[in-house]
N, C-alpha and C positions, 0 to 999 in steps of 0.2 A: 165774215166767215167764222172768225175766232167765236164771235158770239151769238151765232146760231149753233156750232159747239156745244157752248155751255149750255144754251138752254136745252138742249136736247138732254144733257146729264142729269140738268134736274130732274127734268120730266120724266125721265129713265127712275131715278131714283123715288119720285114720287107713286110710279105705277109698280115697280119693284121689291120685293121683301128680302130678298137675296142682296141687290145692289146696294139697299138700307146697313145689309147687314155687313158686307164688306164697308161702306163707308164707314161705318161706326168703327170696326177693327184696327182702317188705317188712321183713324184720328186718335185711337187711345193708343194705338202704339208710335204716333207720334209724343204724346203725350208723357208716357212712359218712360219715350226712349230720352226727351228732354230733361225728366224727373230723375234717371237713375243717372245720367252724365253730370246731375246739380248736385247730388250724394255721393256719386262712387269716386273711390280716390285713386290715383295713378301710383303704380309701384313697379318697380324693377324686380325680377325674379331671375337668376341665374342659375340656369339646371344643366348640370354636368359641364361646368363652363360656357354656357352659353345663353347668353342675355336675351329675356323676352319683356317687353314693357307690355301692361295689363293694367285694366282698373276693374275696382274691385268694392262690392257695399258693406262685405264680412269684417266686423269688430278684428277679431285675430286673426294672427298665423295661421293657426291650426280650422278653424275654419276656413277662411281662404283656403287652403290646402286641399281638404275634404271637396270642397263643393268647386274645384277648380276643372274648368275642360282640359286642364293640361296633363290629367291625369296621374296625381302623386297617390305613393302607400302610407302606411302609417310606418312602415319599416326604412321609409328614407331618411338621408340623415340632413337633417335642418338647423341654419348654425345660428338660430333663434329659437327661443323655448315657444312652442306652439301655443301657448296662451298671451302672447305678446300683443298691444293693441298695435291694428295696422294703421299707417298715416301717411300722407301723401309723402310721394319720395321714399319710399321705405325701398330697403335693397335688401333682397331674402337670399342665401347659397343654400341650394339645393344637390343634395348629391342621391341619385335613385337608387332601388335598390332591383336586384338582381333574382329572376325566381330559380331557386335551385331544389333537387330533390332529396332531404335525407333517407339514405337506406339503414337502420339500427336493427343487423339482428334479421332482417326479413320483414322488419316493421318499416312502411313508408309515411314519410310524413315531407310535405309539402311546404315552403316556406321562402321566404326574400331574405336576403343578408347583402350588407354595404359590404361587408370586409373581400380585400382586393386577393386574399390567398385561401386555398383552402383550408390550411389548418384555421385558421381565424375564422374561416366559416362555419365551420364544424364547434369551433368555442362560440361563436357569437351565439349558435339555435343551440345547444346544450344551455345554455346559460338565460336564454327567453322562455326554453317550456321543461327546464330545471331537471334536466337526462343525466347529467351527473359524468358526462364523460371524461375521461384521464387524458394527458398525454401520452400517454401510452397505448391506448387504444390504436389496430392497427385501421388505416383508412386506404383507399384502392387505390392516391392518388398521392405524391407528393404535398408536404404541407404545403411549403410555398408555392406549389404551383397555383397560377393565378386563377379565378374565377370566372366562369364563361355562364350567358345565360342559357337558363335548363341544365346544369349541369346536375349529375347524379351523385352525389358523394356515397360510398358504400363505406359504412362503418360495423366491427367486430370489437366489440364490451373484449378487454383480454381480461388475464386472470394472475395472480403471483405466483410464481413459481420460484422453490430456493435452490438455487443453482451451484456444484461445486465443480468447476473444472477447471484443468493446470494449475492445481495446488489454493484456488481462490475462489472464496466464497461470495456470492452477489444475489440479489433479488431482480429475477427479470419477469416479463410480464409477456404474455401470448393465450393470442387466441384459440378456445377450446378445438385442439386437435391432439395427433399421438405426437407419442415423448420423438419418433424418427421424425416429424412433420416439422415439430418444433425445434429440433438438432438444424433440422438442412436451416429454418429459418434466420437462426443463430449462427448460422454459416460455422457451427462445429463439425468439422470432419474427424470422424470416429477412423482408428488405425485398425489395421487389422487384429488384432490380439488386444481393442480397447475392452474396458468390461464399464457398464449401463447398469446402477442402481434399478430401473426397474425395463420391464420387457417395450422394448420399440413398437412395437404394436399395440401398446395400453393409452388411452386417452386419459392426458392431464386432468388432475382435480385443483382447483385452489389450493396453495401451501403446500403442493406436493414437493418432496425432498428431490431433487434429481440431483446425482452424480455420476461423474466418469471421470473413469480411471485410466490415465495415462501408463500402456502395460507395453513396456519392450523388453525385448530378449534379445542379448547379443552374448558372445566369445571376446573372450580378453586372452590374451599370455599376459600373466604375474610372473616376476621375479623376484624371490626373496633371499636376503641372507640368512646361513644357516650360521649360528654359535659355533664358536668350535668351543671343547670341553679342556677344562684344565686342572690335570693332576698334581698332586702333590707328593714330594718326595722330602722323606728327613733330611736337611744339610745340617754342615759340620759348621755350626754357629750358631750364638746366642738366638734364643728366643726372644725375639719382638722387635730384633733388627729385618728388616721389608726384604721377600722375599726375594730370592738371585732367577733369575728367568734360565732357563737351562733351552729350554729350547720352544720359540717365538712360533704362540698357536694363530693362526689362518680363518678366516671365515669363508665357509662355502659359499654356494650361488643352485639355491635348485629355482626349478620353472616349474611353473603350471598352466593347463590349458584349460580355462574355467567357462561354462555357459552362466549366463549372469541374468535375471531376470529382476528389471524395477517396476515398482508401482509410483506413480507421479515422482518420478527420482529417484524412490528410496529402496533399496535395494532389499529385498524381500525372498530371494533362492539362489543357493549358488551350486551348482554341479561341476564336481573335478571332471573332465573328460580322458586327461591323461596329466600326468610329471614324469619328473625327470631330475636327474644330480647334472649339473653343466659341472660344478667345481667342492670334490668335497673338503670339505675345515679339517685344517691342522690341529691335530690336539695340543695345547701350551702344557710342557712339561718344568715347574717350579721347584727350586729347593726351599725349603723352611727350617730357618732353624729350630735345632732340640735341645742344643745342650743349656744345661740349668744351673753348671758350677763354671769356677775357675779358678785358677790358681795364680797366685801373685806373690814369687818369694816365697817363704818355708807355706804362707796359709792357702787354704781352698776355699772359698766363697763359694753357697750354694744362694741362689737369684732365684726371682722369679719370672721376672721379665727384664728387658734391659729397652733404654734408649739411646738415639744418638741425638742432643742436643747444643745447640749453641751456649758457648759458658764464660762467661766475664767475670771479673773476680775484684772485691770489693774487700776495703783496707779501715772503713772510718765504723761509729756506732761504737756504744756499750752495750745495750740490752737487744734483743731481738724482737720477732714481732710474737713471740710465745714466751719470753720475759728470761729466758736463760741470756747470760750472758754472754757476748761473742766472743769466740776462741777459736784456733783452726778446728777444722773438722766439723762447722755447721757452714749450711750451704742455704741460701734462699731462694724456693720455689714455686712454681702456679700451684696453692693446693690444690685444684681443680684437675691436674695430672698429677700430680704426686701430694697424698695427703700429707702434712704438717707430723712430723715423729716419725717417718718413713727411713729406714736405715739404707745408706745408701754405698755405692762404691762406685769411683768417680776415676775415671782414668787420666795417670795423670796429675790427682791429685790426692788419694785414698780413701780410706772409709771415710762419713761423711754421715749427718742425721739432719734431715729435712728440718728446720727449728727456726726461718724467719720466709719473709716476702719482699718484693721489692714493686716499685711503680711501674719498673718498665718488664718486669718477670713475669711474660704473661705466653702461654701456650709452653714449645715443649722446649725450656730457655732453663737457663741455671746460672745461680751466680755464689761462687766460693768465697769464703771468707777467709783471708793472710793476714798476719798482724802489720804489716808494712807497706809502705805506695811501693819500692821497690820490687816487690812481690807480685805487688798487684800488675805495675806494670810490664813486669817480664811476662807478666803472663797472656794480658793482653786480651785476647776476644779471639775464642779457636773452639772448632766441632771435637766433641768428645760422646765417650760411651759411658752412659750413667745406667750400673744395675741396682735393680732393687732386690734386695736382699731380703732371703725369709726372717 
């Protein structure tokens, strides 16, 4: 049976041009299909984590790639350089990539990107067909949010704007709309009485200067102390002894009710509304002494001014510090308050000529010369009135 079969196929094939030609087909792609199993080499390819065994007769990567039914781009990402020779065993990571739309501007352009967020998708095609986009640029979509395929990204070119607001200067960037479009987007909230370098309704230019001004107006009560004033009246005592307070002047207390108007803090108009005296100041009434003479004993001494100084009194030295020699009646003092040859009248001790210095005589101090330590020490270290005489 089997071989009344065959002979029928031949015979078939012998009276047939068609049956010829199909024979012939299946013998060379027998043939073929023998030849390319003897050439083509076996490789592992993992696409998107998942392993496909393949053979393959392409020199490289990137061939294999191309001419594969598995469908790769030239934008996927391959963790071999696509000129690599391929060889049996070879293990290729494929990661594909995603078609997404960019929108620039109203301009659409078409394209794949591997990157898994949209800001990274948005740098990866600026940076393949060299668009030149900023971070700052704004996009419809969160950076990081992740990429989905067909996704649309809509991107706005922004622009620099130099920005002064609450007292601080910055460079921010937005896309071309008005100066109110770009506030809300700033999430600055303008106050009522704020004032806006230029009109809310003008459409930003590049480098344009924007400011605002932080403008409040409020009411204070101030309360300030008022001086009180102080007269003077002649007393019945030397000149240049510190006046006697005769009667202890008071500081008032007036109020004010002020509108107050700042510009970013700084206070730029003030309107009294109303005041008031709450406490008025005591005037301080002082004596001063006038008189300019005195009398000691049959003589008058006319002065000029008078001191009360601290005065210690001093027994040793021959010469002084002006070369006269020491005797009673020179006294050593600060030239600096009483110049050196200053006649003087020392109470207590009498007339008196300014004629040395001493290491510790210094401000409004005096020290008397006795010819004796007995002297010296009777007398000790005691307040006295030193006048200067004309």
């Amino acid at each position: 049976m089997i071989e009344m079969t065959w002979i029928r196929c031949i015979s078939l094939v012998r009276r047939s041009r068609l049956a010829q030609i199909l024979l012939l087909a299946v013998v060379l792609s027998g043939l073929l299909g023998t030849a390319y199993y003897g050439v083509s080499k076996p490789i592992q390819v993992a696409v998107d984590g998942q392993q496909v065994n393949v053979r393959t007769i392409w020199p490289t990567v990137g061939q294999f790639l191309a001419h594969s039914h598995l469908g790769f781009f030239e934008e996927d990402q391959v963790d071999l350089p696509r000129d690599t020779a391929v060889f049996a065993g070879m293990q290729i990571q494929v990661v594909r990539s995603q078609p997404v739309t960019l929108d620039l501007d109203g301009e659409v352009l078409k394209a794949r990107v591997i990157a898994q967020s949209a800001g990274a998708a948005v740098n990866e095609i600026s940076e393949r067909y060299a668009l030149g986009l900023k971070a700052s640029d704004e996009l419809n979509v969160a950076a990081d949010d992740g990429v989905e395929s067909g996704m649309v990204l809509v991107v706005h070119r922004t622009i620099p704007v130099q920005l002064t607001v609450d007292g601080e200067e910055m460079e921010r960037y937005v896309a071309p709309c008005t100066v109110a479009e770009a506030l809300e987007r700033w999430e600055i909230i303008l106050g009522a009485l704020d004032q806006v370098s230029l009109p809310l309704e003008q459409a930003l230019q590049p480098e344009d200067a924007l400011r605002v001004v932080r403008v409040e107006e409020k009411e204070e009560i101030i309360q300030e102390e008022l001086p009180y004033q102080v007269v003077v009246k002649p007393g019945e005592f030397p000149v240049g002894l510190p006046d006697q307070i005769l009667t202890a002047g008071q500081t008032g207390l007036h109020e004010q009710t002020v509108r107050l108007k700042t510009e970013d803090g700084q206070e730029v108009q003030r309107e009294v509304l109303s005041q008031r005296i709450l406490k008025a100041p005591v005037t301080q009434v002082v004596a001063r002494g006038n008189q300019t003479t005195i009398a000691r004993g049959s003589e008058t001494f006319k002065f000029e001014r008078c001191y009360t100084m601290r005065a210690t009194a001093y027994c040793f030295g021959t010469t002084t510090a002006t070369g006269a020699k020491v005797r009673r009646g020179i006294v050593a003092v600060d030239p600096r308050v009483i110049p050196l040859g200053t006649r003087l009248y020392v109470e207590g001790y009498g007339e008196a000529v300014a004629l040395d210095t001493g290491g510790a005589i210094k401000g409004e101090r005096i020290d008397v010369y006795v010819p004796t330590y007995a002297e010296a020490a009777q007398w000790g270290v005691r307040n006295v009135t030193v006048y200067v005489l004309d």
